[in-house]
C-alpha positions as CSV (number, residue, x, y, z in Angstrom):
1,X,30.1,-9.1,16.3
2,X,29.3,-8.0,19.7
3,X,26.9,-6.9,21.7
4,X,27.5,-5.3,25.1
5,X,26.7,-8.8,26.7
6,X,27.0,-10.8,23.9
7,X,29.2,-12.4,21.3
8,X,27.5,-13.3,17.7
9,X,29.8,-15.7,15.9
10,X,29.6,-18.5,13.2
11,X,28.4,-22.0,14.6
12,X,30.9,-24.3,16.0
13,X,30.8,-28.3,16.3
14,X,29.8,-27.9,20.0
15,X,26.8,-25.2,19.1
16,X,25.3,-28.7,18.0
17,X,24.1,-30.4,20.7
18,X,22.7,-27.6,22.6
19,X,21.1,-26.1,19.8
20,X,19.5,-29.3,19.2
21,X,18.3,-29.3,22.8
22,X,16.6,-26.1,22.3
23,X,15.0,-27.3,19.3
24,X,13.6,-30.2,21.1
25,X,12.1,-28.1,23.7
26,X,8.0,-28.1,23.3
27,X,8.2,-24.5,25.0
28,X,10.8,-23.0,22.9
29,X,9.2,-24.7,19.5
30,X,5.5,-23.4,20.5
31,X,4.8,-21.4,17.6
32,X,6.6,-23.8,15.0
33,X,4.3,-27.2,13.5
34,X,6.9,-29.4,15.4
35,X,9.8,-29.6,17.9
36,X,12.8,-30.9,16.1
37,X,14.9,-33.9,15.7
38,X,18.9,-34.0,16.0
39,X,18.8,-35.0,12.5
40,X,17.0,-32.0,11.8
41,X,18.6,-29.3,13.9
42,X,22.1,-30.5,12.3
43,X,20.8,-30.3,9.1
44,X,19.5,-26.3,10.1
45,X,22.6,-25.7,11.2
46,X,24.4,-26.5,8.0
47,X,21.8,-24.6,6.2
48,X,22.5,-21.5,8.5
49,X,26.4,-22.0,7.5
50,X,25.8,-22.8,4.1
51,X,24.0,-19.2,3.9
52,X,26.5,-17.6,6.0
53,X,29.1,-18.9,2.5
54,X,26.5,-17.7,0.2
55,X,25.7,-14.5,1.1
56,X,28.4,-13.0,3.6
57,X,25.5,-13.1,7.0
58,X,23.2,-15.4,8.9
59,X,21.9,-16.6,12.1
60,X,24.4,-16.1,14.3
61,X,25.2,-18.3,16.9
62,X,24.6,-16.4,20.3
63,X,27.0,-16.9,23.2
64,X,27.2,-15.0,26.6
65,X,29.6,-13.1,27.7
66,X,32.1,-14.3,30.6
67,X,30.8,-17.6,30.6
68,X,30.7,-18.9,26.9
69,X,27.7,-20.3,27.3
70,X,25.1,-21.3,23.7
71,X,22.1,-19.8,24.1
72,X,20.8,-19.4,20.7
73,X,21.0,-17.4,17.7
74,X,19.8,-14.0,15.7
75,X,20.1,-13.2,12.8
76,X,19.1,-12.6,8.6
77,X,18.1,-16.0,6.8
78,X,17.2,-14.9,3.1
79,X,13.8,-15.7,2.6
80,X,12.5,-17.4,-0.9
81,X,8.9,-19.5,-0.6
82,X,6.4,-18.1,-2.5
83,X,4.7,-14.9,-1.0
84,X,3.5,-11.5,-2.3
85,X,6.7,-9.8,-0.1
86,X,9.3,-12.2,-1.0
87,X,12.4,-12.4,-1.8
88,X,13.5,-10.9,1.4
89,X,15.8,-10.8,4.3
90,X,14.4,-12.0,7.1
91,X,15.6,-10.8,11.2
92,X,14.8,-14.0,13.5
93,X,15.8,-15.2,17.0
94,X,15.6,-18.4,18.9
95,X,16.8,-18.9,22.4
96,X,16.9,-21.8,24.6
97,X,14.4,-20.9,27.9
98,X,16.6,-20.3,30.4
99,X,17.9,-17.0,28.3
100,X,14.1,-15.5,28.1
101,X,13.5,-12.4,29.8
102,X,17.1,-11.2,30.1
103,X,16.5,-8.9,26.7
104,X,19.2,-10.9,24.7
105,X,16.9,-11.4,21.6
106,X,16.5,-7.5,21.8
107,X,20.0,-6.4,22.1
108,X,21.1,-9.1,19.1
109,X,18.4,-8.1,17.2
110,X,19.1,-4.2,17.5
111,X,23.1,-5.1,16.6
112,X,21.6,-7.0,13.4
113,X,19.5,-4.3,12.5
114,X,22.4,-1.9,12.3
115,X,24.3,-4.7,10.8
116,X,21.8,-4.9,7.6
117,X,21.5,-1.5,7.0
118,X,25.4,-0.6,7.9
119,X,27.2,-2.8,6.7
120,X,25.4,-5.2,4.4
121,X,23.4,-2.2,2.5
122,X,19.8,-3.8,3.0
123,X,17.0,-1.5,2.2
124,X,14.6,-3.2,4.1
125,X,14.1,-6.0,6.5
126,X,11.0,-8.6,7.7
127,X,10.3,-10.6,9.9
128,X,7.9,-13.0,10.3
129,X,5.8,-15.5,13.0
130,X,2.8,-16.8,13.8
131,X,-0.1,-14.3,15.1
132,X,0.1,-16.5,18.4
133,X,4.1,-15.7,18.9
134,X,3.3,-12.3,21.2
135,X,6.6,-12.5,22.8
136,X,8.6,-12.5,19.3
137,X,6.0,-9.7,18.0
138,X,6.8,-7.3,20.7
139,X,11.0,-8.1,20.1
140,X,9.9,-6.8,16.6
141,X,7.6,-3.6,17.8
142,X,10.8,-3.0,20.1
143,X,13.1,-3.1,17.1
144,X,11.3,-0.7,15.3
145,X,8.9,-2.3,12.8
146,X,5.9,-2.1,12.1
147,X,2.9,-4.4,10.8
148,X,0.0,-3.7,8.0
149,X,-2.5,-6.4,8.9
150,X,-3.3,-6.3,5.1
151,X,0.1,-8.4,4.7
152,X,-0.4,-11.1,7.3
153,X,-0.5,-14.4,5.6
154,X,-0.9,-18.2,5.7
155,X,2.4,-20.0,5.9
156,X,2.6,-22.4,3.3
157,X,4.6,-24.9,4.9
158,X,2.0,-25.3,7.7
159,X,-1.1,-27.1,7.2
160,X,-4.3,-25.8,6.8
161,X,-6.7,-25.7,9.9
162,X,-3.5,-25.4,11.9
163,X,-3.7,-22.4,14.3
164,X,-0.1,-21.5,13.4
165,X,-0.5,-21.3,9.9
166,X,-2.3,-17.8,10.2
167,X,0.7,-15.3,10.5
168,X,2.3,-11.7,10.8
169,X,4.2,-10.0,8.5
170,X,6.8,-6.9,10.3
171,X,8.5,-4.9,8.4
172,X,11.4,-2.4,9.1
173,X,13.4,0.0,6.5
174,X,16.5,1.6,6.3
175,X,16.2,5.2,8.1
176,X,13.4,4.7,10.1
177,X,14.1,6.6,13.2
């Protein structure tokens, strides 16, 4: 898929070690419990493709452009853990720092959105972060969605008395102007 600046693809061997740079980056990885090892950002990236086998989409790998260059992904991961909203299909983003505040997580996001509703016949979509991810929050508000703070939530992975446990839930469905 395309966007006007950007190419969204399945993952390639060389995705790997910048992706796993990004994920290493404490300013990228903010609103996560941890920054991540290489061990761990291989192992997300053959979740992403083992998704991508199982149900036809996925993060897509994001690459500029003219220049080819990684900066990230966007995408629908099917979400699972146990929640009141769940089982779902989740829109998320990550990009590595020095793609901020060009409005790639916007534009990939919008192309996703008409991606699940087009051609992969979602109903509905979420999406989901921590109440002190402001940046991703207004990428959703931009997109579209909208938030009932009766459906924010702890995340169960993340420990209690962390301050990114406490998260939003946005929500967008098909049709919505």
């Amino acid at each position: 898929m395309e966007t006007e600046r950007l190419i969204m693809r399945r993952w390639r061997e060389e995705d790997r070690e910048p992706f796993a740079a990004m994920n290493a980056d404490p300013e990228v990885m903010e609103h996560f419990p941890a920054p991540l090892t290489r061990e761990q950002s291989d192992a997300m990236v053959d979740r992403i493709e083992r998704h991508f086998d199982e149900r036809g989409y996925g993060l897509w790998a994001l690459e500029v452009i003219g220049t080819g260059e990684f900066i990230g992904f966007t995408g629908l991961a099917w979400q699972t853990f146990d929640a009141p909203f769940l089982p779902a299909a989740e829109i998320g983003w990550r990009l590595a720092r020095p793609a901020w505040g060009h409005g790639y997580a916007t534009e990939a996001a919008r192309r996703v959105v008409t991606y699940a509703f087009e051609e992969a016949g979602l109903r509905d979509i979420i999406s989901m972060t921590a109440t002190t991810n402001l940046r991703s929050q207004a990428v959703m508000r931009r997109l579209g969605m909208t938030r009932d703070p009766a459906e924010d939530f702890d995340f169960p992975s993340v420990p209690e008395g962390n301050p990114l446990r406490r998260s939003v839930l946005y929500r967008l469905r098909a049709g919505t102007p």
